[in-house]
Each structure stands twice: as C-alpha cells, then as structure tokens.
N, C-alpha and C positions, 0 to 999 in steps of 0.2 A: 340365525338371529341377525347378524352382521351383513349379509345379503338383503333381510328383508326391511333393517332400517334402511338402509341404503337407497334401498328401492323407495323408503318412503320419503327420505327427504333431498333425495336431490331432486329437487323443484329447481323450475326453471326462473333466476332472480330477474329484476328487473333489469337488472345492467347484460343479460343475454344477448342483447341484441347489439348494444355498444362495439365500439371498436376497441381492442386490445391497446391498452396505454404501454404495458410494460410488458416486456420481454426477453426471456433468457435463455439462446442459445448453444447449446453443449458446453456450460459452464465449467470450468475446472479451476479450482485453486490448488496452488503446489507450493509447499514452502522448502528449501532446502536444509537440511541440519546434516551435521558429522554424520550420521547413520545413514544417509542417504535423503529422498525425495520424502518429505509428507504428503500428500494428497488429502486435504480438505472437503475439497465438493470434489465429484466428477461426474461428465455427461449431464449437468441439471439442466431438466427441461422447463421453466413457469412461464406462463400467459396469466395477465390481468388486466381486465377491462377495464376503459374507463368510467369514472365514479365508482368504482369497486371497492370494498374494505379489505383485503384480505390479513390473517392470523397467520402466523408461522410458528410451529410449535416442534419442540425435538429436546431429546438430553442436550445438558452442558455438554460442547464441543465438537457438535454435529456441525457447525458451522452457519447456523442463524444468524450470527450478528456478523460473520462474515462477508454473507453472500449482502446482508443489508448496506455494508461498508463499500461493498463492491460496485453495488445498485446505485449509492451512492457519489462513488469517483471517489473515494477514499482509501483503494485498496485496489492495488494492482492486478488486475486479470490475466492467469496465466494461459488460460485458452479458452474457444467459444465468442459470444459476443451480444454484449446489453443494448436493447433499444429503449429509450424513451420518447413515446410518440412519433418513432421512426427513424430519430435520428439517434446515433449509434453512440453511445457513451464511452468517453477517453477520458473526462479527468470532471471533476467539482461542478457545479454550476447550480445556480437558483431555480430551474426547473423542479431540483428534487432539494426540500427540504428536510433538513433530520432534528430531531429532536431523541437527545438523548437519556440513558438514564441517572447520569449528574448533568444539571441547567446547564452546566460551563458557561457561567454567566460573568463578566468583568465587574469583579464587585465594587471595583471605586464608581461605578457607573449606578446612574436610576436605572429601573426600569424601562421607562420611555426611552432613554439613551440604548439602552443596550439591545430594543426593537428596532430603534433607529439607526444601526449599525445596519444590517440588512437592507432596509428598505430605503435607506442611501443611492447604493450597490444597484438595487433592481428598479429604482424611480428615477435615475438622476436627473431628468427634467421635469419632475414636478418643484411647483412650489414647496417652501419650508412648513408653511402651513398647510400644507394637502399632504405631506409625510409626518407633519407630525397627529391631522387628523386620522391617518391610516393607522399608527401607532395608539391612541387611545382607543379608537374603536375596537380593537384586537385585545387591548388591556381591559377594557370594559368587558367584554364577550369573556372573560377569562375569571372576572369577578376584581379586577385590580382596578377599578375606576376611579380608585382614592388613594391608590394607593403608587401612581404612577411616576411618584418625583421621588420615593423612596430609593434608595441604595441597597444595591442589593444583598449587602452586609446586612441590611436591616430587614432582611426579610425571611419569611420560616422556608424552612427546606418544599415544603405543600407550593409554597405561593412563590418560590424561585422556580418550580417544574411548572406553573401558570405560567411565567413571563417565556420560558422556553416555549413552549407552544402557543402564545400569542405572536412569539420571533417568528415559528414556523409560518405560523399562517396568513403574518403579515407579507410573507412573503410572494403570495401567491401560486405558490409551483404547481408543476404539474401534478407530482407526485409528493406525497409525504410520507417521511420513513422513521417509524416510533420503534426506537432502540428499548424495548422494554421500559418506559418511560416512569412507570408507577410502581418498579420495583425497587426503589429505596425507600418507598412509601410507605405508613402505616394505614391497616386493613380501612380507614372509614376516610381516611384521606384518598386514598386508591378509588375509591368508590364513586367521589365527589366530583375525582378527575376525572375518571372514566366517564361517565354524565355532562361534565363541560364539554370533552374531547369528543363526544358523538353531539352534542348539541349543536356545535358550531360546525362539525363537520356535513349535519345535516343539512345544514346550509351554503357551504361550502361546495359539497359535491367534490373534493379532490380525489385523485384516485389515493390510497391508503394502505400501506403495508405494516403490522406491526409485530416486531419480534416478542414473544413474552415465553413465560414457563408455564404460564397459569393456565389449567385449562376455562376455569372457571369466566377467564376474562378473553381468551379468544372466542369462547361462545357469544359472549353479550356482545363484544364489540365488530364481530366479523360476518362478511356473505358468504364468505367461507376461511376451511380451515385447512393450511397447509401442511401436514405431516412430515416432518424428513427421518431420512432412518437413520443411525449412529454411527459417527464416523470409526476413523477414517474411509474415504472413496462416499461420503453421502451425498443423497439423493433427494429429490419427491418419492415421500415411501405410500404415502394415498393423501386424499384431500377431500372433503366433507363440505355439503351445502348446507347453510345456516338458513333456513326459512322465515324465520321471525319478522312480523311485520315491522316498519320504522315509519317514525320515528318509538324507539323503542323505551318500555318501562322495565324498569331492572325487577318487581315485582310480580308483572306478567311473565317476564322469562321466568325467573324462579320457577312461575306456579305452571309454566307451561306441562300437559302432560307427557309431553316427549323429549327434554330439558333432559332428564337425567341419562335418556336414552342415548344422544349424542355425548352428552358427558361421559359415559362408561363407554360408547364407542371410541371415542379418543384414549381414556385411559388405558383400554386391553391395547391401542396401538402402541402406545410408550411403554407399555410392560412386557411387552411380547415384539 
C-alpha cells in the first residue's frame, strides 16, 4: 500500500525544474554534556528549490527546530555545510527570515514600528515613506490595515503572530523559516493563519520551510513533506510529494479522495 501511494503521488511539482535555493550538506549538530557528546542531527542530506514550501515533521527532539535554527544562523554548526542560494551560511542575515512560535514582538512598539525595525536594516536607502509604505502593505496583506499604530500590548496573541509574519515578509528573504508558527494558537485562529500565510505567500513566491507537529497542516501548507526519524544521530527518514493544486482551498483538500491517504502515510511514519 505504502509503495503504491507513493507511486501515485510523487508527481512532478512545478518548482521541478527550479534551481535548489537551500541546501544541507552532511549536517551534524553535537552538543557536549558531563556524559559525553549528544549528537542531534548527523549526516542530513535536504535540497529545496526555489519557490518551494517545504514541511518538516518528526517527534519532539528529533531536532526540527534545530536544523531550522541552524538554516537560520542562529545556532552553531558542528559539521557539514548550509547554502543559501550558493553562498554558504556563517551566521544571521535578512536573506533568511524566521518567524517564530511566540511574535517576540517589542511591546512598547506599534506594529508598524516593530515591521519597521527590519526593513530599516534591509532598505536603508530608501525613503521614510517608501519603508513605511512597505510596512503597511505587509500589515494590510496580514489583515492589520487598522490596526497598524496599535502596541503590541494591545494586541490578541492571533494578530501579534500577523505582525510576525508581516515582519517576515517585509523583509523580502530569500528564504522563510516558520518555527511552528500557529502552535500557541487556537484551532480556528490556526486556520485563519494558515489561509493568510499561503495567500501571500502565493504571491510572494519565497522559498518556505516550516517546522510543525501537525500532520494535518504540513499537508495543506507544503509541495512536500520532510520526515525525520527520532533522535538522537537523526536524519531525512523519507519525504512525500504534496500534489494539490494552488492556489489552494482548505475544503477541496479535506474532500480530496487521496487527502487521508497521505495523512495515514505520514502518520504509520511517526508511529513506526
């Protein structure tokens, strides 16, 4: 059964033909403790094209939010070596924005302030009015179009994870790295996001990684789906083609007839 889904949906997506945005060469994280060496990742192989979505999906401490930290410049690489768009990553940079799962937004700051920190950083020769136009259009696109001069004390947990992701994509990167972004979320707030997050991203076109637990939400939101197996020493344990047309309805996926196929394909991987 697991063979012959396979066979039926890895389809060839449209980003096929694309050139590889990101790339993980014999990755290894190693942490030292009193007992000796941990080992986190080792040997991980990922290619991802550009305009790509990809899911990454695995038990708590397989090291998902690591290897994203890593992809990042947020976390030190113990061996191997990260490219983005070629050139080889050592530490932070606006290329790759993240967006986490708390906003870590400056609350004494509006909204527009706290987009306009970024886009400071990655415009500095534009005009004040052409970053602070970039900053509402990003707010707008996010559903905050009124809501822009708020503080971000003044704002619900839903619409502080909006300004994060309008920070992201104000920034233009190359790549965007979603730390499980909608899991301090509740289930209809999650949903809403999830819907903003592909809307704009449809348009956007960045390439896309995002770390989640959900299998439910790597389906809807990914071209594909990264598996890794359980640490410690993990890996790529297999990875799955998402065929679904886009721009995407969340009730066509539901009712897709091969929707639950892939779903229980992922599931027997995490359980087994």
């Amino acid at each position: 059964m697991q063979a012959q889904l396979k066979d039926t949906i890895e389809l060839v997506p449209e980003t096929a033909e694309k050139p590889n945005m990101l790339v993980c060469e014999d990755l290894r994280k190693v942490y030292p403790t009193p007992k000796g060496d941990y080992v986190v990742l080792d040997d991980l192989q990922l290619s991802i094209r550009q305009e790509e979505f990809v899911s990454i999906i695995g038990h708590s401490g397989c090291g998902k939010s690591t290897l994203l930290t890593m992809i990042a410049g947020l976390n030190d690489i113990s061996g191997g070596k990260i490219y983005v768009d070629h050139d080889q990553v050592r530490d932070a940079g606006p290329d790759r924005a993240v967006v986490f799962q708390s906003p870590s937004l400056l609350p004494w700051l509006t909204a527009m302030q706290n987009v306009m920190i970024g886009v400071k950083q990655v415009f500095p020769g534009a005009s004040r009015a052409e970053k602070e136009e970039i900053c509402k259009y990003y707010l707008d696109k996010v559903g905050l179009g009124n809501d822009f001069h708020k503080r971000a004390t003044d704002l619900s947990q839903g619409m502080q994870q909006r300004v994060g992701i309008a920070r992201a994509f104000a920034l233009k990167p190359k790549v965007l790295l979603l730390d499980e972004p909608f899991g301090m979320l509740d289930s209809l707030t999650r949903g809403e996001l999830q819907d903003v997050l592909l809307e704009i991203w449809q348009k956007e076109k960045i390439t896309a990684v995002a770390i989640t637990h959900d299998v439910d939400e790597s389906i809807f939101l990914a071209d594909r789906v990264i598996m890794m197996t359980s640490g410690p020493y993990a890996k790529i344990g297999d990875e799955l083609t998402i065929p679904f047309e886009r721009p995407r309805n969340r009730k066509a996926v539901l009712e897709h007839p091969e929707y639950y196929d892939y779903r229980a394909y992922l599931l027997n991987f995490l359980n087994h």
